[in-house]
N, C-alpha and C positions, 0 to 999 in steps of 0.2 A: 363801476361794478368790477368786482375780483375774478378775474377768470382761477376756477382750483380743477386739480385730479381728483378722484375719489378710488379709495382702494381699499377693497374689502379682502378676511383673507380668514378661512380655516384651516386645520388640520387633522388630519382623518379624526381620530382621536376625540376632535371637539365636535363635531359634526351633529351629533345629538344633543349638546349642549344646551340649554335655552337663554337667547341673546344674544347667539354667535352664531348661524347659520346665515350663511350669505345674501339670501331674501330679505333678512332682517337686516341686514346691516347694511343693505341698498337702500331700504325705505326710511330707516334712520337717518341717512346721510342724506339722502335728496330732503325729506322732508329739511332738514337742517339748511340747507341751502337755500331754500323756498322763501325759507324766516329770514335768513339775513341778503339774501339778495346777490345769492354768492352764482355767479356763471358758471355750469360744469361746462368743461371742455370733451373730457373723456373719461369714464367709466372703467375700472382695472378690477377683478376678480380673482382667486388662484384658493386652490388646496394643498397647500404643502406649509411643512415646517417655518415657526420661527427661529428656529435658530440659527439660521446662518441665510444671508440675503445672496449667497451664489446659487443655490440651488432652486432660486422664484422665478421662473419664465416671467410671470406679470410683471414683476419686479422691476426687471431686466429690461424690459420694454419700455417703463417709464422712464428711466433714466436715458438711455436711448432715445428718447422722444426730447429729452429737455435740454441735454446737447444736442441737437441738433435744432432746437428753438426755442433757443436763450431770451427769458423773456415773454416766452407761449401763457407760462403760467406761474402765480406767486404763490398756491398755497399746494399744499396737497392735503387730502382730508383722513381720517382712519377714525375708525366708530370709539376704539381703546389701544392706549398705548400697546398692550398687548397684543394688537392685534398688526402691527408696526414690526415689534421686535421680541422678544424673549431672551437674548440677548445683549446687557449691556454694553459691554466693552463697544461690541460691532454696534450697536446704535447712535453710540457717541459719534461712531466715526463716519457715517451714515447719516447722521445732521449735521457734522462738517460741512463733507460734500453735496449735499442740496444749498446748504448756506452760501457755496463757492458757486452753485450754480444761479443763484440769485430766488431758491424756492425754501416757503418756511412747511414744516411738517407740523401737524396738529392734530389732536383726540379731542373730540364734540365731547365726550360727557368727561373728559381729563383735561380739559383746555389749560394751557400755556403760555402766560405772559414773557414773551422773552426776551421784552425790555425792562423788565422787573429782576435784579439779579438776583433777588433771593427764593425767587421762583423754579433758578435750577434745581435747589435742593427738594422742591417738588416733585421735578422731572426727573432727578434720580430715585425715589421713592416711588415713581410710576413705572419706569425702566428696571427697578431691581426687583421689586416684588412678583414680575411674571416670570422671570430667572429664575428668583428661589422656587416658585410653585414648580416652575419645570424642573427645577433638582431635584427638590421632593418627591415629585412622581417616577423620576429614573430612580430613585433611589427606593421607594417603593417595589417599584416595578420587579429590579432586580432581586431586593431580597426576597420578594416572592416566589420569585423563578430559582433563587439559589434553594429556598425553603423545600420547593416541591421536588428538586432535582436530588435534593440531600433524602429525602424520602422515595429515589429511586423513578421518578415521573420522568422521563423527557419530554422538554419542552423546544417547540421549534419546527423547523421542516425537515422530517425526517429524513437519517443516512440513507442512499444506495442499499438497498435491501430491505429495507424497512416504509410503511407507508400509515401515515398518520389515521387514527383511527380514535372510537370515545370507549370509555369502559361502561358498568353499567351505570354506574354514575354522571356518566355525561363528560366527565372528565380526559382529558389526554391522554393517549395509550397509543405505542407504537404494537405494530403486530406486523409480520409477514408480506410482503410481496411476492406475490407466488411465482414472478418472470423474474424477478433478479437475487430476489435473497439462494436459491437454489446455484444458482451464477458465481455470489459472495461466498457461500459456503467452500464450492472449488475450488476458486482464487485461491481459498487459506488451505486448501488440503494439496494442490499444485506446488505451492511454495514452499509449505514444511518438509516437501519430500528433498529439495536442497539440488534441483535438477535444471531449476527457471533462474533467469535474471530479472528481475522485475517488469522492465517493458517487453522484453519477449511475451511471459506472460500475459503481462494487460493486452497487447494485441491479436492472441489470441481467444480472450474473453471478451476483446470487442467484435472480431467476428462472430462471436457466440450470441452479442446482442448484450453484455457491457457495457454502454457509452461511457467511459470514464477518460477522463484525461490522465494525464501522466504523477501530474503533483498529487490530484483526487486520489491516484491506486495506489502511491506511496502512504499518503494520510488513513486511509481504509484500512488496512493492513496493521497499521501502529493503534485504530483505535477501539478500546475493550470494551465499545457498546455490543458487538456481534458475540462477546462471549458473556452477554447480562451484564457489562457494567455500564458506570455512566463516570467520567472525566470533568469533575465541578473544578472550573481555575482558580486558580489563588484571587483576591478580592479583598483589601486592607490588607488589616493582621491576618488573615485565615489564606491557609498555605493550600497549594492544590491538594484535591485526595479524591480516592476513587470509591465511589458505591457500590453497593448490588443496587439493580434495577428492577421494576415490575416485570420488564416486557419479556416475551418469551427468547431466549439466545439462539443465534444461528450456526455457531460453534461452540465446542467445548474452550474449556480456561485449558484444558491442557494442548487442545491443537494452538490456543491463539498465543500458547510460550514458546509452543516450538518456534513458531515463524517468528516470533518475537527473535530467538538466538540466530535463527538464520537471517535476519537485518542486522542483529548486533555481531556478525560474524563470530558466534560461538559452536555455525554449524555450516561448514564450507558447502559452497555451490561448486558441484563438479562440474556443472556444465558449462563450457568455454565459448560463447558464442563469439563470433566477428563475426566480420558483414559477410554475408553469406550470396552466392550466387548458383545457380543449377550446376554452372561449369563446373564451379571452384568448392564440394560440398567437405573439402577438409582441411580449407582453406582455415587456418587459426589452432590446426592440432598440426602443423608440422614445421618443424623448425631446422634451417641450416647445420649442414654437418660443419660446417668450418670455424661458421662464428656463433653459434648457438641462436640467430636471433630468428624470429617469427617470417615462413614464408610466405609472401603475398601473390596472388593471382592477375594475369591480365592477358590480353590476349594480343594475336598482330594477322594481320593479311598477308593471303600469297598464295600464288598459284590459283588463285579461282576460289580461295576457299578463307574464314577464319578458324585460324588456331591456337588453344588456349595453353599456358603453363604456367604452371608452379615456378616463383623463381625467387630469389635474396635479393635482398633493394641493397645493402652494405657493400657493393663490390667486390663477391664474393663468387661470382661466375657460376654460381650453383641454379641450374635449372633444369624441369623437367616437364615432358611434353603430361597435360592435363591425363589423355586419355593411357597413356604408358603405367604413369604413376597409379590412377585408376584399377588398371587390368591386372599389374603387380599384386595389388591390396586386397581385389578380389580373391588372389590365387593364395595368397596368406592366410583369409582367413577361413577360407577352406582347409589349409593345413593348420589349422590350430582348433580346427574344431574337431568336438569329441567323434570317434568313433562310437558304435552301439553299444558293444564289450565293455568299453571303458566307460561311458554314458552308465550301463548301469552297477558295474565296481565300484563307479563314484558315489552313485547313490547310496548304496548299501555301506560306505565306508563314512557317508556323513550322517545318514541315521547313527552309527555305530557313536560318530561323534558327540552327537546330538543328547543322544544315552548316556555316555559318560558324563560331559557337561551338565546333566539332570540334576546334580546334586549342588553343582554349585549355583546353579540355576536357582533351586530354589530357598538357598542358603541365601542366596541378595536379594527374593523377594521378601524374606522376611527380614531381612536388615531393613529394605527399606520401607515396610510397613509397620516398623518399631519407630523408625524416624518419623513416617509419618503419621501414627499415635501421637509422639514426644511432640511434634508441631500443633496438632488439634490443642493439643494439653493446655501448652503453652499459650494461646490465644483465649482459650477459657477463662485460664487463669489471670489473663490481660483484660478479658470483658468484666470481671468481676472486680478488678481493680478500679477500672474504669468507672462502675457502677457505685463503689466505693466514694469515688472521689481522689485516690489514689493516684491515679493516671491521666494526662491530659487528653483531652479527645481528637487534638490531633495529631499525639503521637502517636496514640489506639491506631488512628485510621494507616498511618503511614508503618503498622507495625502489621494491620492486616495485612494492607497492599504487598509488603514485601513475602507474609505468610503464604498470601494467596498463589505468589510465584511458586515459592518453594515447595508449596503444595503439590501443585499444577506440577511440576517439573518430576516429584516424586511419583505424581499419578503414573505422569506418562512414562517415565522408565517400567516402573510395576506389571502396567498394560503391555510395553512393549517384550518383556520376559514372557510374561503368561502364554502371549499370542505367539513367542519362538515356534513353539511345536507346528501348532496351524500353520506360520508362516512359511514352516518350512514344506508342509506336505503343499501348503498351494501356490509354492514359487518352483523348490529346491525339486520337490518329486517329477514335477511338469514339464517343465523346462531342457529334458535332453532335448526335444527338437530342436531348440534353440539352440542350443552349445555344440548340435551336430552340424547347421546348419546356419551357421555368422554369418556368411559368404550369401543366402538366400535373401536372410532378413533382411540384412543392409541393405543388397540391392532393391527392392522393393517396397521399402523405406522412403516419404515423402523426404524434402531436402532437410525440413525444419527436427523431423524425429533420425536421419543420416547423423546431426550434428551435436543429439541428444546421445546415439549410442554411442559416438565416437569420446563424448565428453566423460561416460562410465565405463567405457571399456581402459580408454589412456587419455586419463587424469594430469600426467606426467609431461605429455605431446610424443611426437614420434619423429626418427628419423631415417631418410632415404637413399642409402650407400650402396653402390655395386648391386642395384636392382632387388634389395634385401631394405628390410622395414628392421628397425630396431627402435627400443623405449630407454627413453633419455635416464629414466630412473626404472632401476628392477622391480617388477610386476610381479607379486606373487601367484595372483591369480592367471596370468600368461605363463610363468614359471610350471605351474601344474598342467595347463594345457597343450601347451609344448611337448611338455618331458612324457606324460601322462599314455601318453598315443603311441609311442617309440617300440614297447613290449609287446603289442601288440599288430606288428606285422604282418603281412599276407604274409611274406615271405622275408629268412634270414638273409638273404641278401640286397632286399629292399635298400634301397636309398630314399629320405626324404629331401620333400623338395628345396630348393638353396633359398626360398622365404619360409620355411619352417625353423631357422633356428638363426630368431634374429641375436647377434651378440651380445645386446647388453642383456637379454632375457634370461637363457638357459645357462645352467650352471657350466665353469669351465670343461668337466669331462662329461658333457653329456649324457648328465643321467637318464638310464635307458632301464625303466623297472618293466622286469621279462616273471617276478614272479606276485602272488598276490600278497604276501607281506610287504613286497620293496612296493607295490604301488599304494600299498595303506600305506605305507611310511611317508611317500609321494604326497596322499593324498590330505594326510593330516596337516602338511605343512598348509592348507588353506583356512588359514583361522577366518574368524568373522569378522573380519573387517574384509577380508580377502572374498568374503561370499555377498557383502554388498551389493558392488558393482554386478551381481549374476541378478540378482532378486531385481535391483532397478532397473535393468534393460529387460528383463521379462515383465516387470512390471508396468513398462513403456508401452512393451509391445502389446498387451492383454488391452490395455488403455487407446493405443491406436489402433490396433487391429491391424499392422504392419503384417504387410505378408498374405493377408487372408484374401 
């Protein structure tokens, strides 16, 4: 009497099947043994794929069982080859190795002569036709899933912000997570402002209740289901391209191009972070006066106490005591902050500017509203070619995708002129408290938002000479605050203090505008790019609530 295994096996998939559920394929096989007189030894079960025999616990166990008791058993039983392997290559090589173990493998309703040689070619016809049906079905599968996603459906387990849900149809529809997609939306509005470094970021939105890893919030960011698209990959001949989607978007197409430039570095990050410490909060904006390189922070013992400094790793003897350095910067930017007088001169001289620039203002919103007319146009005229026959459908798509940017990109310039005016009553008008009072905010500034203002105010870094702050490169917007304040003395023989007029800053004869055209004249020199950095630190602080 033959001592055999018996090993039955589904996969999710078939589970409903009839003929192949594991009850069945137990009582097949015992009855089968009954008949011919066959000894089970052990009994082996599992749910998981044929395609590949690493991934079978059961599997795994019998051959483990037969090295180690060579000879235990001669056959091993299976209801259908399919239910064996799906798999040929790996099945061939998988009745090698039982062969070398001394065990033969067999299917009760596909039996196997396999001292008959012309019965391999049986056994290959038994082994290849469960292969094919499983290609057929992946291949099914897929074009289905490519069918529906091309009709804008995602299919899948829904992104980070999004949570799987049916429509009325029964069918798959993502819609809204109301804890995280609120979360994703910030992500992208944080990051187009070109303030964050990418893990600064995510680790802020993971204390907010984000859980994302690092590779996940880089991938989020880059991908156009949050602005209604969907990203079908290339598959054969058919090249990637992107859809519209059913499901509702949780950003616009024009925020998801901004950040799109701010990863492709077509829109610089002011913000300069390094490792940051309580001690050391500007620690990566200051750089050696001798050798130009980046000062690092550390501390030493002594006398009872630690003390921390700024110092040059280059062998450059450049060092400064943390809280010295500190208390200087303090007193700077007290003297570069506006006066009231001059706080509202300024105002009234950037309304004025504001005014003049009106006309060119909105001479480039209709430039680029004629542009983007000329691009609708063009895409029109692209779908009807298409529809024609004229045009391939997947250079249509790759002629959308690239309109879709260019679109997006013209929105959002468009949007951001309109919004000038507003922008400026609810930055530009608000904000003397702030430009009176640098020296307040800062201080009362957590570390993480110290290292945000320091990154919009000096872009450029700063340096620390004979107890005086200077900027490695001229600062227009420093330029105006400096000089700005000078005309406006208590008194003419006022002196300002010896960190008020760092070198590389203020023009060589220190311009000193004492009447109201020299300081409109002053005042004009602050173009818009120079009023940035004003809007984005009050825009910091409106956002943290720094100071309050």
């Amino acid at each position: 009497m033959a001592n055999v295994l018996l090993y039955a096996r589904v996969s999710t998939d078939e589970q409903a099947e009839k003929g192949s559920s594991i009850p069945f394929q137990k009582d097949r096989l015992h009855q089968y043994c009954e008949l011919t007189g066959y000894n089970v030894v052990k009994y082996y079960a599992e749910d998981f794929s044929a395609k590949s025999f690493d991934n079978r616990p059961e599997w795994n166990k019998i051959l483990i069982l037969l090295k180690a008791n060579k000879g235990l058993v001669s056959k091993i039983l299976v209801l259908r080859w399919d239910r064996f392997s799906r798999n040929a290559p790996e099945a061939y090589q998988m009745i090698k190795t039982l062969i070398k173990l001394g065990v033969e493998i067999n299917a009760i309703e596909q039996p196997i002569d396999f001292k008959i040689p012309e019965q391999k070619m049986l056994l290959s016809f038994y082994l290849t036709i469960p292969e094919i049906e499983n290609d057929r079905r992946s291949m099914n599968t897929s074009n289905g899933m490519r069918k529906n996603m091309k009709q804008g459906r995602y299919l899948g387990i829904a992104p980070i912000g999004f949570k799987n849900s049916k429509d009325a149809s029964d069918r798959p529809l993502l819609t809204h997570n109301s804890e995280t997609a609120p979360l994703v939306k910030k992500a992208f509005e944080l990051f187009a402002t070109g303030i964050y470094q990418i893990e600064v970021l995510r680790k802020e939105l993971y204390k907010m209740g984000l859980k994302i890893s690092r590779n996940q919030f880089w991938l989020l960011l880059r991908n156009p289901i949050y602005c209604g698209k969907l990203r079908i990959k290339a598959y054969g001949d058919e090249p990637e391209e992107i859809v519209l989607g059913i499901h509702e978007p949780i950003i616009t197409e024009e925020l998801f191009y901004e950040v799109q430039d701010v990863l492709a570095g077509k829109k610089k990050i002011t913000t300069k972070h390094a490792r940051i410490k309580d001690e050391y909060p500007m620690r990566g904006f200051m750089v050696c006066s001798k050798c130009g390189k980046n000062l690092t922070g550390s501390s030493s013992k002594g006398n009872g106490g630690t003390y921390y400094y700024y110092h040059c790793t280059k062998g450059c003897n450049e060092r400064f005591k943390s809280n010295d350095l500190h208390e200087n910067f303090f007193k700077w930017l007290s003297d570069i902050s506006f006066k009231s007088e001059v706080g509202a001169l300024y105002l009234a001289v950037i309304e004025d500017v504001f005014k003049t620039n009106e006309g060119d203002r909105d001479a480039e919103i209709k430039k680029l509203e004629a542009k983007l007319t000329e691009e609708t146009k063009f895409m029109d005229d692209a779908a009807r070619s298409l529809v024609k026959g004229d045009l391939d459908k997947f250079a249509y798509n790759r002629m959308k995708e690239n309109n879709a940017m260019i679109c997006a990109n013209y929105k959002s310039r468009i949007l951001e002129l309109k919004s000038t005016d507003s922008g400026f009553k609810e930055y530009v008008k608000y904000n003397i408290s702030l430009m009176s009072n640098l020296n307040y905010y800062y201080s009362t500034a957590s570390l993480d938002n110290k290292q945000k203002m320091l990154g919009l105010m000096f872009p450029e870094k700063l340096v620390f000479v004979n107890n005086e702050f200077q900027t490695v490169k001229e600062s227009e917007l420093l330029t105006l605050l400096c000089n700005a304040g000078k005309g406006f003395s208590d008194s003419k023989n006022e002196k300002s203090s010896k960190n008020a007029a760092p070198s590389y800053v203020v023009t060589a004869l220190g311009f000193k505008p004492k009447t109201f055209s020299s300081v409109v004249r002053c005042s004009i020199q602050l173009s818009y790019a120079a009023i940035q950095p004003v809007l984005g630190i009050y825009a910091l602080i409106r956002a943290a609530n720094i100071g309050a």
